[in-house]
C-alpha positions in Angstrom: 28.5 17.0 44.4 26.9 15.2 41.6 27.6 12.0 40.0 28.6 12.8 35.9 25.7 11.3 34.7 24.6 15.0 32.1 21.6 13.9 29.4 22.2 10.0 29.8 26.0 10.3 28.9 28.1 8.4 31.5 31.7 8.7 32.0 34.6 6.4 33.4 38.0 6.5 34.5 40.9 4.1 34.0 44.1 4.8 36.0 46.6 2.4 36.2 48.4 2.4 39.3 52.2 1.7 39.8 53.0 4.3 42.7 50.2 4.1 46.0 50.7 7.5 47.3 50.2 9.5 44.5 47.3 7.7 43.4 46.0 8.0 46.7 46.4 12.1 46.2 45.4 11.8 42.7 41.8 10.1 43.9 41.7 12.5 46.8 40.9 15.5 43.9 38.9 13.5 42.2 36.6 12.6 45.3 36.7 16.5 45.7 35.0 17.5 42.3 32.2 19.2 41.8 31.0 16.4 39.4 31.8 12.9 40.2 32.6 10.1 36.9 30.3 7.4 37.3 32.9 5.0 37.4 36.4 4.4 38.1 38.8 1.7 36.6 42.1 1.0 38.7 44.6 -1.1 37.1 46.9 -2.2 40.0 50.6 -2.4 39.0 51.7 -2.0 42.5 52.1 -5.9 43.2 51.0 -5.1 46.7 46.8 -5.3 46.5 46.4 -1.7 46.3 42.8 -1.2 47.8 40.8 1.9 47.9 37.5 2.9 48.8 35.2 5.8 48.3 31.3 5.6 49.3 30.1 7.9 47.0 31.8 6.3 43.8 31.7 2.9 41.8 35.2 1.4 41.7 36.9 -1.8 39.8 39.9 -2.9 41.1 41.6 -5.0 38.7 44.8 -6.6 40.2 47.5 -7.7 37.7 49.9 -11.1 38.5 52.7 -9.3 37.1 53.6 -5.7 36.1 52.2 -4.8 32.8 53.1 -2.1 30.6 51.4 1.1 30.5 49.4 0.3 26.8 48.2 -3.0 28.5 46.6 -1.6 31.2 44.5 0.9 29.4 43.8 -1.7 26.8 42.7 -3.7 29.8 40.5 -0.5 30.9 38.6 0.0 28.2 38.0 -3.7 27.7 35.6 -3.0 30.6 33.8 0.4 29.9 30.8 1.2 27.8 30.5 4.5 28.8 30.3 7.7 26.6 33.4 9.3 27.7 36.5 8.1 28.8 39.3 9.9 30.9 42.4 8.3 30.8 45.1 9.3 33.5 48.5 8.8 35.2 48.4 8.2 38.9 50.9 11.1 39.1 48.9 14.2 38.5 46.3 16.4 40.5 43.3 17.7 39.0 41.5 21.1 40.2 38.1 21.0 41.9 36.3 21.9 38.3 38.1 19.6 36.1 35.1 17.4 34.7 32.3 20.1 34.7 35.3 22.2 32.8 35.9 19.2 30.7 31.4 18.0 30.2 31.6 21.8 28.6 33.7 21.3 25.4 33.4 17.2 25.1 29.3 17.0 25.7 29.1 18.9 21.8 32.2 17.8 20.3 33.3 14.3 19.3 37.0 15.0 20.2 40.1 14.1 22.2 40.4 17.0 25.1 43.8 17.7 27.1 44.3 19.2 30.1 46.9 22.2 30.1 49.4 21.0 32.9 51.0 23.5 35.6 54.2 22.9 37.8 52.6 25.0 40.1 50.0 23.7 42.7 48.8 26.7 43.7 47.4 26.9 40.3 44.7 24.7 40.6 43.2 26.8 43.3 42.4 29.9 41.2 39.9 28.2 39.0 36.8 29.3 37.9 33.6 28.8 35.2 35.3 31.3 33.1 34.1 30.2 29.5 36.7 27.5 28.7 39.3 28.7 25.9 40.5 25.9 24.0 43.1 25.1 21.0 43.8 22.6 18.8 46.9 21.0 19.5 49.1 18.9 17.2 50.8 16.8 19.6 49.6 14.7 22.1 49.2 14.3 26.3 49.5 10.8 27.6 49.1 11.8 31.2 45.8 12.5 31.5 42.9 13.3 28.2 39.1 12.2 27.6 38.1 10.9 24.3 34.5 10.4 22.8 33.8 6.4 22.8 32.6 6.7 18.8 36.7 7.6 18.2 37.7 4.3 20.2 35.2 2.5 18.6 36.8 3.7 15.4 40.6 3.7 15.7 42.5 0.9 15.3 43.7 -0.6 18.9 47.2 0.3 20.0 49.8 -2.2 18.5 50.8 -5.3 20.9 54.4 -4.7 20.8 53.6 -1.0 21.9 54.0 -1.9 25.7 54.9 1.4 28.0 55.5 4.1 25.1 53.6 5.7 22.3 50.3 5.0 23.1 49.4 8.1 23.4 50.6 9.0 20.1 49.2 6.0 18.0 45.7 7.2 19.7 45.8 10.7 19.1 47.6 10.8 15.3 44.9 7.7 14.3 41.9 10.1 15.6 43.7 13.2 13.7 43.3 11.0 10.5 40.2 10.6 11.0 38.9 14.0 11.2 39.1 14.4 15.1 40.2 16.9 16.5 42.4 17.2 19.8 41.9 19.7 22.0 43.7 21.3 24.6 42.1 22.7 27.6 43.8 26.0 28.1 41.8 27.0 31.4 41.3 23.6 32.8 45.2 22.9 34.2 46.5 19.4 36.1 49.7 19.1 37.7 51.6 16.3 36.7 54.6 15.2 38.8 56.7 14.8 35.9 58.4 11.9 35.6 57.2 10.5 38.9 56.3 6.8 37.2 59.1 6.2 34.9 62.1 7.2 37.9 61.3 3.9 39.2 62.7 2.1 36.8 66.0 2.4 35.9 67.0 5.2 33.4 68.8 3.3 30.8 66.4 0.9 30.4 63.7 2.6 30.4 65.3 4.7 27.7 65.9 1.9 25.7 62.7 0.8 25.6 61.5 4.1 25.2 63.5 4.3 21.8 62.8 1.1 20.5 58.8 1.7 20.8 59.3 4.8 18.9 60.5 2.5 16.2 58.2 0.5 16.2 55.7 3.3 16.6 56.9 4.5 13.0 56.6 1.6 11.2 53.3 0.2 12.9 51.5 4.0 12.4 53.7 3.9 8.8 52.1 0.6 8.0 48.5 1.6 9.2 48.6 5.2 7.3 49.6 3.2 4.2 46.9 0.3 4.0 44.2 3.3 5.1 45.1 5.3 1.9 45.2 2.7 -0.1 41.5 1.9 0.7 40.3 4.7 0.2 41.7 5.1 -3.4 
């Protein structure tokens, strides 16, 4: 296998970690890629030293005092990359054996946001091939796992502070859609996502109150951005 290091573009990982196992399983396809990322990012929010460690790979630990909210910890992830190309994951899916030289394909000539399309069925991610990719623009958003180009990072606003487990995804996507990016869904490049996997271990009704107050706060903060960018540009 060879590390993802295509033309001098480099490309790193952050996944922050709440659940061991599956992140364990999640690292295990990973490791089993064709193409290797040149670096991974692990955010541990297991409060029990999650360690791992994989010769062929460069990996940063970073171990949190206290659980931190979802937002934080990729805010915290890409406080420490400077590569080209970033993938940001849950530790609750499972990628197929092709899933970065699939994804290098569309993101090497595109300055975009690309999605996996996620499966419920394992067996799924065995029947992958290097089909040409078919792709589509997609209007919503994927929070469990996407790459986006650095220059869109490097141009978006950062996710709001009081956005702490929820919306993320959407404040990052919708700001790169006003700016002319697209986001792009992988049609022949599936995950499977353990739905639900993180957020059961927490208890429901909080987690949908929170959940429901972020979405507030989501509309005003994106409200309030939207508005001042407009304005600017009259």
């Amino acid at each position: 296998m060879a590390r993802c290091d295509w033309d001098s573009h480099k490309i790193d990982i952050i996944i922050p970690v709440v659940q061991a196992r599956l992140a364990r399983e999640l690292l295990r396809t990973i490791r089993g890629n064709t193409i290797l990322p040149s670096r991974l990012i692990i955010i541990d929010n297991t409060q029990k030293h999650f360690d791992i460690n994989i010769p062929e790979m460069t990996i940063a630990i970073i171990h949190t005092s206290k659980m931190i909210g979802t937002n934080e910890a990729w805010k915290t992830g890409l406080r420490l990359t400077n590569a080209d190309f970033i993938c940001i994951f849950n530790d609750d899916i499972l990628l197929n054996h092709l899933f970065f030289q699939k994804m290098i394909e569309i993101v090497k000539d595109k300055e975009c946001i690309a999605a996996p399309s996620i499966t419920r069925k394992l067996g799924r991610l065995q029947n992958i091939s290097l089909t040409p990719n078919r792709e589509r623009v997609i209007t919503g958003r994927r929070g469990c796992a996407f790459c986006i180009h650095k220059k869109i990072l490097n141009i978006i606003p950062p996710i709001p502070d009081d956005l702490k487990i929820f919306c993320g995804d959407d404040w990052i996507f919708n700001c790169a859609r006003v700016f002319n990016f697209d986001c792009i869904e992988m049609s022949d490049n599936p995950i499977f996502h353990h739905l639900g996997a993180t957020t059961r271990t927490f208890p429901l009704t909080k987690i949908r109150n929170i959940r429901e107050r972020e979405k507030q706060i989501y509309r005003k903060e994106f409200h309030r951005w939207l508005t001042q960018q407009q304005t600017e540009q009259m």
